[in-house]
N, C-alpha and C positions, 0 to 999 in steps of 0.2 A: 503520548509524550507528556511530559509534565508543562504544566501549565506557564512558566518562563521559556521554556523552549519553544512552544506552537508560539508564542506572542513575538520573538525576535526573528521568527522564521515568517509570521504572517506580516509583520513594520517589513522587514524582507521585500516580501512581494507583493505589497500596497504601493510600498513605493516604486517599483519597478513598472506598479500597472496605471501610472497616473498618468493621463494622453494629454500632452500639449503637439505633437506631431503630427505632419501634414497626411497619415497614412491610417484610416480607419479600424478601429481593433478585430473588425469582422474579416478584413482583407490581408492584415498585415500579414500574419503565417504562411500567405502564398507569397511575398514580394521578399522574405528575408534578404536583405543584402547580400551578395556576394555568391548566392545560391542560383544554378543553373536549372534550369525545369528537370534535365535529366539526374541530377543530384537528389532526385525524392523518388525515385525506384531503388527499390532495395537492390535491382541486381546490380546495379553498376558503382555498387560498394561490397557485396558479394563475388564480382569480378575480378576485382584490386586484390583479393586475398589468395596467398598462393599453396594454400591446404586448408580450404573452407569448409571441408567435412570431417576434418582430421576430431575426433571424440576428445573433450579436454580432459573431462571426466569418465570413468565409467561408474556403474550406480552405486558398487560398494567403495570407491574413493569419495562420491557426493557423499555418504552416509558418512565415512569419516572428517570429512569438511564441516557437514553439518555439524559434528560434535564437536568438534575444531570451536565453529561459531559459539558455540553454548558456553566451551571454555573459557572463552577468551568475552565473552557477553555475558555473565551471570546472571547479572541484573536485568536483562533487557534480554534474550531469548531462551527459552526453556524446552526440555523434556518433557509435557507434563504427564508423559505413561510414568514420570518419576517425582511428580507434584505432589508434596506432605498431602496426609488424608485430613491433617487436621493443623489449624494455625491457632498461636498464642494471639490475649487481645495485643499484647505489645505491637508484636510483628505486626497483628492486620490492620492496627490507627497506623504505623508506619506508611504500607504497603498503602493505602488510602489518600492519607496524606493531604487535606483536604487544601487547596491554596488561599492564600493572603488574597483577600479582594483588594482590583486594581487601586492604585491612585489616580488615575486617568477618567478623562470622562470617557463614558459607556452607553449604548443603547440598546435595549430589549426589542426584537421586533419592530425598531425604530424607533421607539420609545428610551427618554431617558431612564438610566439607571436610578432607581430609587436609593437613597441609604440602606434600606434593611434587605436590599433583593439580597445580595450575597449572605445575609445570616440564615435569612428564606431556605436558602440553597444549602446550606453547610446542616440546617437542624435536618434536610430532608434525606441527610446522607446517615443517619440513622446510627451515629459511632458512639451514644451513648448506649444503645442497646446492645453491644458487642459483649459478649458475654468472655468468662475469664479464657476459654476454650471452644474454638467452632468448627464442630466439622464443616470440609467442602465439601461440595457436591460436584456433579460430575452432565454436562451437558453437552448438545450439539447444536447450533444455530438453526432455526428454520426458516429463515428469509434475511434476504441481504438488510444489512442494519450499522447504523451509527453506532459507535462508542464514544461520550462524550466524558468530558471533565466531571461535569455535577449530572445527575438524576431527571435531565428536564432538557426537551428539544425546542427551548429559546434561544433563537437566532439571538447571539450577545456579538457584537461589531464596535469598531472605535468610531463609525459613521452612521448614522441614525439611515444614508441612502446605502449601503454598504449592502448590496446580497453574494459576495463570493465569501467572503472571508469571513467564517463566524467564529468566534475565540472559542467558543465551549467544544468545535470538533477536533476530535481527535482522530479517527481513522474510522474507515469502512469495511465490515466483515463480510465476506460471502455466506449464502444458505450452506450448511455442512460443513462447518468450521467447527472444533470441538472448543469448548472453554471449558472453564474451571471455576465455580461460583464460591467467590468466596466473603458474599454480604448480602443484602437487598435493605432495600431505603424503607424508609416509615412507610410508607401507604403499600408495599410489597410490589408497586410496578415497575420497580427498576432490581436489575441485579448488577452487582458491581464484579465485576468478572477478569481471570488472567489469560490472554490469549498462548499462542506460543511465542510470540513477538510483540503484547501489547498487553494492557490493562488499564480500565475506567468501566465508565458505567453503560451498559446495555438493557433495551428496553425485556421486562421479563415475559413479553407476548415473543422476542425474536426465539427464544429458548426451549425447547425441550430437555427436560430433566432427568437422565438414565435410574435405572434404579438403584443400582450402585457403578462401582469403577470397574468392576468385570464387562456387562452389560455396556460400557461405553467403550473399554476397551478393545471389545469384538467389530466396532463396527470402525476404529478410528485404523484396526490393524489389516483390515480390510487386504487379502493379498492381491486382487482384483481390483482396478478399479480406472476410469476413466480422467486427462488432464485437459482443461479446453483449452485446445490452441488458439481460438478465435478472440476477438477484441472479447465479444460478452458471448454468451447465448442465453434464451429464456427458454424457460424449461416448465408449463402452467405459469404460472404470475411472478417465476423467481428468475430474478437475471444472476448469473452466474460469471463473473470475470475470468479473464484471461488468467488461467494457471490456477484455478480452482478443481478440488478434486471429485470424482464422483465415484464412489465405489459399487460395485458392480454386484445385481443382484445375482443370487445364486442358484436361482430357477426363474422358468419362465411361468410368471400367474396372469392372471387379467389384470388390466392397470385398471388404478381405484380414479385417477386422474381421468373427467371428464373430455378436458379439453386433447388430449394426448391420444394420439391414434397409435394401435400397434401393427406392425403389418413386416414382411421380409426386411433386412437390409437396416434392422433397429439393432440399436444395444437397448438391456431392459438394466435399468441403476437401480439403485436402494437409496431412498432418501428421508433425513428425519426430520420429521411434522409433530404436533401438541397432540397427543391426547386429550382428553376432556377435563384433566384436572392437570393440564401442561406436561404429563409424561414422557417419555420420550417413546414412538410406537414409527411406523415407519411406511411408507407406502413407495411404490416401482412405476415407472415411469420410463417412457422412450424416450431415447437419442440415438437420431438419425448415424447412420456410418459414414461419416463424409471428414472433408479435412476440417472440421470444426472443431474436433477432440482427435487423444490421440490414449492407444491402451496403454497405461503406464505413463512413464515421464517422451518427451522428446528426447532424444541425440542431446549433450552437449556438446554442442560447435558453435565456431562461428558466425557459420552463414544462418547457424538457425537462431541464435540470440539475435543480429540483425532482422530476420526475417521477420522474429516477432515483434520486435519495437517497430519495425516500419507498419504491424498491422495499426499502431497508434497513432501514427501519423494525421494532424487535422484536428485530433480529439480536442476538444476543450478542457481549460485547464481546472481540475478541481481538488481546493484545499480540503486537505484530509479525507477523498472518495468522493468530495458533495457530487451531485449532479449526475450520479453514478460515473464518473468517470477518473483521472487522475492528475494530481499533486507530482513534483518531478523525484519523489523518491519510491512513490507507491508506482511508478511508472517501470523505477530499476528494479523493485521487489517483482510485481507481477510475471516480468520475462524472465526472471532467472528462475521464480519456481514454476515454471514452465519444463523444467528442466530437473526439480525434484530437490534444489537448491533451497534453505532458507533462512533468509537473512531477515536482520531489523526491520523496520520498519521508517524509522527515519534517518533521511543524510547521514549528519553527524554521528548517529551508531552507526552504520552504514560502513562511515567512511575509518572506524574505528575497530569495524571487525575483524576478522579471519580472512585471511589472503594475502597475495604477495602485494607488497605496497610501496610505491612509488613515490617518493617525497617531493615538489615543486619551491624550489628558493631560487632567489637571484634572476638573472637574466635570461640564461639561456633556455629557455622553456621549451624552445622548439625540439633540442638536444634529449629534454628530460621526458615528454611525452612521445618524442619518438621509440621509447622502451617501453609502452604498449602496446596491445594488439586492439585493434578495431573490434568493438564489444565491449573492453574493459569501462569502467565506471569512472568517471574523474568529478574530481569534488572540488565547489568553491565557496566560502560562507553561506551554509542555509539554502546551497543549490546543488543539483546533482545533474551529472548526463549520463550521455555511452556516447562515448570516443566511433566514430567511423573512419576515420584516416588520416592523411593527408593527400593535396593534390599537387599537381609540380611545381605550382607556385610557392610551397610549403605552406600555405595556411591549412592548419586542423581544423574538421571540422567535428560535429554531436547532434544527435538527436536527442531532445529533453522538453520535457512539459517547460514552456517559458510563461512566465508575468509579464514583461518589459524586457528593452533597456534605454539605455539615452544616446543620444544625439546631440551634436552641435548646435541644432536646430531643437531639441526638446525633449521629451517621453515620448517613448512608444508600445502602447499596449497592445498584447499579443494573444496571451492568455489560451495559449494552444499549443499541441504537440509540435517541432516544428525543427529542419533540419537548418542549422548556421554553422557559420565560421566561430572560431572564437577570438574575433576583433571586436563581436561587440562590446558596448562600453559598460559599466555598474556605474551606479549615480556619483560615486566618486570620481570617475572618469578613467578609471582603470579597466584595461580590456579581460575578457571573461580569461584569456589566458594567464594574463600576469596576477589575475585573482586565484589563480588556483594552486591548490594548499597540499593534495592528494591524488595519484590514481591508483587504482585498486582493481587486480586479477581475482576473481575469487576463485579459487585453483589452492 
C-alpha cells in the first residue's frame, strides 16, 4: 500500500486500540457485547442459510471474475504471466515512488527518529542506479516474508512503546508466491518486487530467481496442485497461510527435507528454495491428506467462506501479516482465495473492486444490508468484515480482525479475530453500521 494509505489506516486502528475500559484486551474478544456463546460456531450461521452449498462460482466464472478484478484494478492487481519483460527508468522511479518523510515524530526500534534516517532510507533504494532500461526478472518466494516500504526491517511507530503497528509494513507473502523483480537496493539485500496484488520491498534471501519466464512459468502454471484450508500449516521451517498454494510434484522421489517423513496417506509438493547463488531449484516434501488442504481450490459457497473465516476466529490481530497472523483486510483476502478468487489486498481497493456492490447512505441501513447474503464483505473507513446475518432482533452481525471500539465508559481494545453486532461504536460515536460506506458480493 502506499505509504498515506498504511498511515490513515494504522491512526485508524491505534485509536481504536487505546484501553481506557473496564475489560482486559486479552479477554475482551470472548465477552463481545451482544454475542451469545452459541453465536461463535460456525454452524449455527451456517444453519440460518437456506442453500449453504449452492456453488456461487464455478472455476471457469472465478477465472473470469478474476479478470473482471484486473480490469477494473489496473493499478493494483495484475497478470503477471502478462508482466512487460522489461520497464523504462521513467515507469520504474514511478512504480517506486519513494515517500515524503513524515512531519510527525517517529521512532526506530524505539528510538527517536534521527533527521537524516529517511535520507538513509531513500539513498538505499538505489534509484540513482536505474539504468535507462531494465530487465525484470522472474521469481518465487521461499519463506514467508515481509514486504515493506523502504529496504530495512526497522520497526518505525508513531510510539517509541508501540510493537503492533510498524509504519514500514506493508503486507506478508507466503513461501511460493511468484514475484516479479524489478530493482534491488545498493548493498543487493533487498529486492523491490510486484506481487500479483502488491509491490515494495522484500528481503533478496525470501527469493529464488528462475532462470528465465519460461522456467517460472512452468511451475506458477502448475495443473496440480494443493490449497490449505487450515488457519496455517508448517511444512520444515515454512508456515504457509490459509489459501496458500502448493503445487504438486509430479513423481514420487525421496524427500531432500530432513525433518519431513514420507510414508502412505502424503501428498508429495514441489517447492521453491535458493540455490547456491539464490537460483531458483526446488525440492518435494510431504503433506499429510487430511482436511488441512484441499486438491485444487474449495467449493464456492457459503457455508464454506463461513467455515473458513470461523477457522480465524480468536486470532490475534496483525497489521500488515505481523505476527504471522492477520489485519481485517488480509483476513477477507485469505478466505476467498481459498476459493481460487483474487482480490486486493487492502480494504479500500477491496472495496473498490469487481463485484456486485451495495451502496450504504441514509438511515435505513437495516433495509440496505439486508440485500446481502451472509459472506459478503461490508466496508467502513480503513475497516473491513464478512457480514454473517441477522438475528430476530434485526441486529447484523460480522466476523472481522478488530482494534477497538468505544464505549460510554471508554476504549476498548480487542485486537483479535472476533464475532459482534454492528452497534458497536467508532471514536466518533457512530455505530459500525451507520459507518458503513459498501457491501460487496464478489460474484
Amino acid at each position: 500500500m502506499k505509504r498515506l494509505l498504511l498511515f490513515v489506516t494504522m491512526v485508524t486502528m491505534v485509536t481504536m486500540a487505546a484501553f481506557v475500559g473496564p475489560v482486559a484486551a486479552a479477554d475482551a474478544y470472548k465477552v463481545m457485547p451482544n454475542v451469545a456463546p452459541m453465536m461463535l460456531n460456525e454452524t449455527f450461521w451456517i444453519n440460518k442459510l437456506q442453500e449453504p452449498n449452492q456453488v456461487i462460482l464455478e472455476h471457469k466464472q472465478i477465472a473470469a471474475f478474476n479478470q473482471a478484478v484486473i480490469d477494473k484494478s489496473p493499478d493494483t492487481v495484475f497478470d503477471l504471466r502478462q508482466y512487460p519483460s522489461q520497464l523504462s527508468k521513467e515507469k520504474l522511479v514511478s512504480l517506486i515512488a519513494i515517500p515524503k518523510p513524515p512531519e510527525d515524530m517517529e521512532y526506530v526500534n524505539g528510538k527517536t527518529v534521527t533527521t537524516d534516517y529517511y535520507s538513509t532510507l531513500a539513498a538505499k533504494c538505489n534509484i540513482d542506479a536505474i539504468a535507462p532500461s531494465t530487465p525484470v526478472r522472474f521469481a518465487f518466494t521461499v519463506a514467508r516474508a515481509n514486504i515493506r516500504t523502504y529496504p530495512t526491517n526497522d520497526f518505525v511507530a508513531d510510539k517509541s512503546d508501540d510493537h503492533e503497528f510498524d509504519l514500514l509494513q506493508e503486507t506478508a507473502i507466503d513461501p511460493a508466491e511468484p514475484a516479479v523483480i524489478l530493482h534491488e537496493s545498493l548493498n543487493k539485500d533487498w529486492y523491490y518486487v510486484q506481487t500479483y496484488n502488491y509491490r515494495g520491498w522484500l528481503p533478496a534471501k525470501a527469493l529464488a530467481v528462475a532462470a528465465n519466464r519460461q522456467e517460472w512459468l512452468e511451475y506458477l502454471d502448475a495443473a496440480e496442485f494443493l490449497t490449505v484450508t487450515a488457519r496455517k500449516i508448517t511444512i520444515g521451517d515454512n508456515v504457509f497461510a490459509m489459501g496458500a498454494k502448493l503445487p504438486l510434484a509430479d513423481s514420487k522421489v525421496s524427500l531432500l527435507r530432513e525433518k519431513q517423513v514420507k510414508a502412505d496417506g502424503n501428498y508429495t509438493v514441489k517447492l521453491p528454495v535458493c540455490g547456491s547463488q539464490g537460483e531458483l531449484v526446488f525440492e518435494r516434501a510431504a503433506v499429510p491428506i487430511d482436511n488441512q488442504v484441499v486438491r485444487g481450490y474449495l467449493p464456492y459457497t457459503r457455508a464454506n467462506i463461513i467455515s473458513q473465516v470461523f477457522k480465524l476466529h480468536g486470532q490475534r490481530y496483525g497489521w500488515g501479516g505481523m505476527h504471522d497472523s492477520w489485519d481485517c483486510s488480509s483476513l477477507v483476502l485469505d478466505v476467498y482465495r481459498s476459493f481460487g478468487l483474487k482480490l486486493p489486498r487492502n480494504a479500500d481497493e477491496q472495496e473498490l473492486a469487481a463485484g456486485r456492490t451495495i451502496a450504504f447512505s441514509g438511515n435505513d441501513r437495516v433495509t440496505q444490508i439486508n440485500k446481502l447474503e451472509p459472506g459478503d464483505a461490508i466496508y467502513m473507513p480503513g475497516h473491513v468484515m464478512i457480514y454473517l446475518g441477522e438475528e430476530p432482533d434485526g441486529h447484523p452481525y460480522a466476523i472481522h480482525s478488530l482494534g477497538g471500539y468505544s464505549t460510554d465508559e471508554g476504549r476498548i481494545s480487542v485486537m483479535r479475530v472476533v464475532v459482534s453486532d454492528l452497534s458497536l461504536k467508532t471514536r466518533s460515536g457512530k455505530t459500525f453500521l451507520n459507518a458503513l460506506t459498501n457491501g460487496k458480493e464478489f460474484q
